[in-house]
C-alpha positions as CSV (number, residue, x, y, z in Angstrom):
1,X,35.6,-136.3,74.7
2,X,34.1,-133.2,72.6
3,X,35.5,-130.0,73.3
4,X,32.3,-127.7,73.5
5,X,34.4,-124.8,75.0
6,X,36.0,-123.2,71.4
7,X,33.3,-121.9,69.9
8,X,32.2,-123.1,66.5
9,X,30.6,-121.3,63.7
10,X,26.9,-121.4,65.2
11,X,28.4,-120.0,68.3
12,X,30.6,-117.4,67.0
13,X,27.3,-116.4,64.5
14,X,25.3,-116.3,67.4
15,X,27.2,-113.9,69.1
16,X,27.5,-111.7,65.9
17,X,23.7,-111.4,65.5
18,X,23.2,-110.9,69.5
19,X,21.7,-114.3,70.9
20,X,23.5,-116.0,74.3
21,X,23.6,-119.4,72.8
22,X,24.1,-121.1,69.6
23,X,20.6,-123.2,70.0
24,X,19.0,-120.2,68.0
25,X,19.5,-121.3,65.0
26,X,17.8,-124.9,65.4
27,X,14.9,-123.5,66.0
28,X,15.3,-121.0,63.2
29,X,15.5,-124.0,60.9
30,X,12.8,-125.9,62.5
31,X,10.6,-122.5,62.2
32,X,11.1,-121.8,58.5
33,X,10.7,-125.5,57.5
34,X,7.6,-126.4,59.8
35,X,5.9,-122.9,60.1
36,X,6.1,-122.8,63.9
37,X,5.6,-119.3,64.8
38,X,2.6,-119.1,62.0
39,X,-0.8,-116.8,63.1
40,X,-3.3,-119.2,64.0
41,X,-6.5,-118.8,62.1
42,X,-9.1,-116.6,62.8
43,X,-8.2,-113.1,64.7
44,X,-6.2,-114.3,67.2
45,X,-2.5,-113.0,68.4
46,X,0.4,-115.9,68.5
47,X,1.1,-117.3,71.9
48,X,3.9,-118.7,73.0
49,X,5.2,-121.0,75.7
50,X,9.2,-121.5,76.3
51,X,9.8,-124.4,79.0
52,X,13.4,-124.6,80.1
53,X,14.5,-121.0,78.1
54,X,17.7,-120.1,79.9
55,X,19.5,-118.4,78.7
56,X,17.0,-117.1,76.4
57,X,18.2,-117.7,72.7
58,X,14.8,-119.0,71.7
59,X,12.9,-116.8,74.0
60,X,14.7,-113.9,72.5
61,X,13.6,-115.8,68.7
62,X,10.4,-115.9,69.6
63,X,10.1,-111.9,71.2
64,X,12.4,-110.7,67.6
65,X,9.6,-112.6,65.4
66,X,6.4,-110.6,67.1
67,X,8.4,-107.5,66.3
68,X,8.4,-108.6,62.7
69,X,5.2,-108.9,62.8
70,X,3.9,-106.0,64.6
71,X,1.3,-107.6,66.2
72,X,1.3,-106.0,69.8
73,X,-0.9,-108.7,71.0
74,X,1.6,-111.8,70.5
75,X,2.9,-113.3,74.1
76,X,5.7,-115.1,75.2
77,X,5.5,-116.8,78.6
78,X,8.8,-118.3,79.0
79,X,10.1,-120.8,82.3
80,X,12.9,-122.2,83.7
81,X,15.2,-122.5,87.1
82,X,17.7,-119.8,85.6
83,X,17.3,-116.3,84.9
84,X,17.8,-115.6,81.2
85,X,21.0,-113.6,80.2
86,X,20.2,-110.1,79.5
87,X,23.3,-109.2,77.5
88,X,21.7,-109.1,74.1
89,X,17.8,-108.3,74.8
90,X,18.1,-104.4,74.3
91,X,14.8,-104.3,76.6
92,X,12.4,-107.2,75.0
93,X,12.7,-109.0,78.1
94,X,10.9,-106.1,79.7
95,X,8.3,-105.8,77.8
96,X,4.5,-106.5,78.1
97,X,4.4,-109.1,75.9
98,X,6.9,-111.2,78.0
99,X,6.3,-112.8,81.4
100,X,9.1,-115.1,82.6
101,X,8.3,-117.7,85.4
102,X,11.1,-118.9,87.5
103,X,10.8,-122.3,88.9
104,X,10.3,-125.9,88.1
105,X,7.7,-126.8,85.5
106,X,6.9,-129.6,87.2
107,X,5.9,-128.4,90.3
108,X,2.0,-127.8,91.0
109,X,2.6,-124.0,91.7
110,X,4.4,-123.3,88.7
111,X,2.0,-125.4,86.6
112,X,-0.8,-123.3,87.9
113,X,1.1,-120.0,86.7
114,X,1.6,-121.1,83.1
115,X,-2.2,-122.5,82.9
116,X,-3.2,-119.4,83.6
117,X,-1.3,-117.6,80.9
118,X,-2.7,-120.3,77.9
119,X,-4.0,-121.6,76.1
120,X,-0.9,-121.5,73.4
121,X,-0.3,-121.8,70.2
122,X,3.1,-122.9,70.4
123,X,4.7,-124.8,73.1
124,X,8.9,-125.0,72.8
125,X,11.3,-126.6,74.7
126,X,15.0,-126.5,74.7
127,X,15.5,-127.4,77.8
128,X,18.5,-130.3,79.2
129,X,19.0,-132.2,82.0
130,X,22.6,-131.7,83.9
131,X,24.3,-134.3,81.9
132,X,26.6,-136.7,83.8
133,X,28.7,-138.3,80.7
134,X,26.8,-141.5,81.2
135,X,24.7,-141.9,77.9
136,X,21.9,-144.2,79.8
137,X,21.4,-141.7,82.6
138,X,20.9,-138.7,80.8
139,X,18.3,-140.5,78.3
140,X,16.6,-140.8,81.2
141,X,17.1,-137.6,82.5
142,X,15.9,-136.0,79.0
143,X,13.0,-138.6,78.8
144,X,11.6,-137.5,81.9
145,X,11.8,-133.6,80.7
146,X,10.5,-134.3,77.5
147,X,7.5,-136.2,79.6
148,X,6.9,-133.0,81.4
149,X,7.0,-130.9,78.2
150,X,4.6,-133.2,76.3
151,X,2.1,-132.7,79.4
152,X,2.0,-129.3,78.9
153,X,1.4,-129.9,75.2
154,X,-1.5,-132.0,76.1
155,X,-3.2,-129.7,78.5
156,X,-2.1,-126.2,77.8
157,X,-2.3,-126.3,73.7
158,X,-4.7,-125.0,71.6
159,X,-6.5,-126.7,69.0
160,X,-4.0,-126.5,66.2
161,X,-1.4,-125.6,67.9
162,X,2.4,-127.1,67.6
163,X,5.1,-128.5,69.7
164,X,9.0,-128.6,69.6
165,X,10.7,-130.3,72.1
166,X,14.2,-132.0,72.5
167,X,15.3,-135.2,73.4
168,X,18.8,-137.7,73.6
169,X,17.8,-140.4,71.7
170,X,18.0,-143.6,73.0
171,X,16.0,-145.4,75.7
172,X,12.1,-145.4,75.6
173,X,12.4,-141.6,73.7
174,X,10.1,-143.7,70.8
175,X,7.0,-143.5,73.3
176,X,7.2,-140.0,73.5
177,X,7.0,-139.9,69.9
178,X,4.5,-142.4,69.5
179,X,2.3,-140.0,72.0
180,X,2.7,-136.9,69.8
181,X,1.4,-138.5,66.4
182,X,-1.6,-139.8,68.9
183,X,-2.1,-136.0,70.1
184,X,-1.5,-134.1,66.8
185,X,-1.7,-134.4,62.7
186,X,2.0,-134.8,62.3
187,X,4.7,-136.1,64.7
188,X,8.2,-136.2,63.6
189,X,12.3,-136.1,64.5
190,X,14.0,-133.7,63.1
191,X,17.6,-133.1,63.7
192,X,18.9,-129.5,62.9
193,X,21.6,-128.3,60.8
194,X,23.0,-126.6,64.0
195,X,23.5,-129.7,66.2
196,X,26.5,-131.1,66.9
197,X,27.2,-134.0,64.7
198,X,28.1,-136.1,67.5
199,X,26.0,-135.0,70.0
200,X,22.6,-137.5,70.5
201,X,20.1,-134.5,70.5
202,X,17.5,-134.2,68.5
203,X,14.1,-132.6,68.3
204,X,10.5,-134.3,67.8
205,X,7.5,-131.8,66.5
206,X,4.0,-132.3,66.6
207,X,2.0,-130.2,64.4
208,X,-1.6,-129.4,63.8
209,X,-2.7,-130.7,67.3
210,X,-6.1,-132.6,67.0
């Protein structure tokens, strides 16, 4: 079995540049290769949507990237069961710019609060299942979180807009990809430098949604 406890080199880098967890740096990857966080045409200010962003590496990404731009009008609305860790923030997660919902993304209330908040131009998820060891379970587990992810790509995205998502290959994860090239320009997997080389992660993008 894998021991995820010693920290590796994204973990230890992770804690050097002041993020909670390691996952940081596969959506840094993903971001400089696909243009993720890219100002959507026109006048209008970035908007993002985190579902599952405990404990708030790519919540913190996103918030660290509007800085760099400067753009005052860019939003984060970021979700998940968990409170985010506020060891490394310095105060972003205070800001107006942020709003964190706590509660299940797939439950009508919670649904209702992140409509309101949209539409987005990016929707991201990191998010996990609680993994049990059995490979065929937590497919399943992941499918059905990647199902609720993609949803909110179809209703709460704007024209243009992109999508990162993760999955555990294996099962039925193919129809969730099949789903994305049908709801955007380009669907893809993409597997990040920063994943473990034997976990079964990987990440499916949609990009340019129709």
């Amino acid at each position: 079995m894998a021991n995820y406890e010693k920290p590796d080199h994204w973990s230890l880098r992770a804690q050097k540049e002041g993020y909670p967890a390691r996952s940081v740096y596969k959506l840094k990857e993903m971001d400089e290769k696909f243009g993720l966080f890219r100002p959507p045409s026109g006048s209008a200010a970035l908007k993002v949507l985190d579902l599952g962003a405990a404990p708030g590496s790519w919540s913190l990404y996103a918030l660290r990237n509007f800085q760099q731009k400067q753009d005052k009008r860019c939003l984060l609305t970021a979700v998940d069961l968990s409170p985010l860790s506020r060891q490394y923030d310095k105060g972003l997660f205070d800001g107006e710019n942020f709003c964190f919902i706590r509660g299940d993304i797939t439950e009508a209330e919670i649904r209702e609060a992140i409509h309101a908040r949209g539409p987005f131009n990016l929707v991201m998820s990191d998010a996990a299942p609680a993994t049990t060891g059995n490979r065929s379970v937590d497919t399943l587990r992941s499918l059905a979180l990647a199902e609720a992810v993609l949803g909110y790509a179809e209703t709460a995205l704007a024209v243009g807009g992109s999508l990162a998502v993760k999955v555990f290959q294996g099962g039925d994860t193919a129809s969730i990809l099949k789903r994305i090239r049908e709801l955007f320009k380009t669907g893809k997997s993409f597997k990040p430098e920063a994943c473990r080389s034997e976990s079964f992660e990987t990440y499916y993008l949609g990009l340019g949604k129709k």
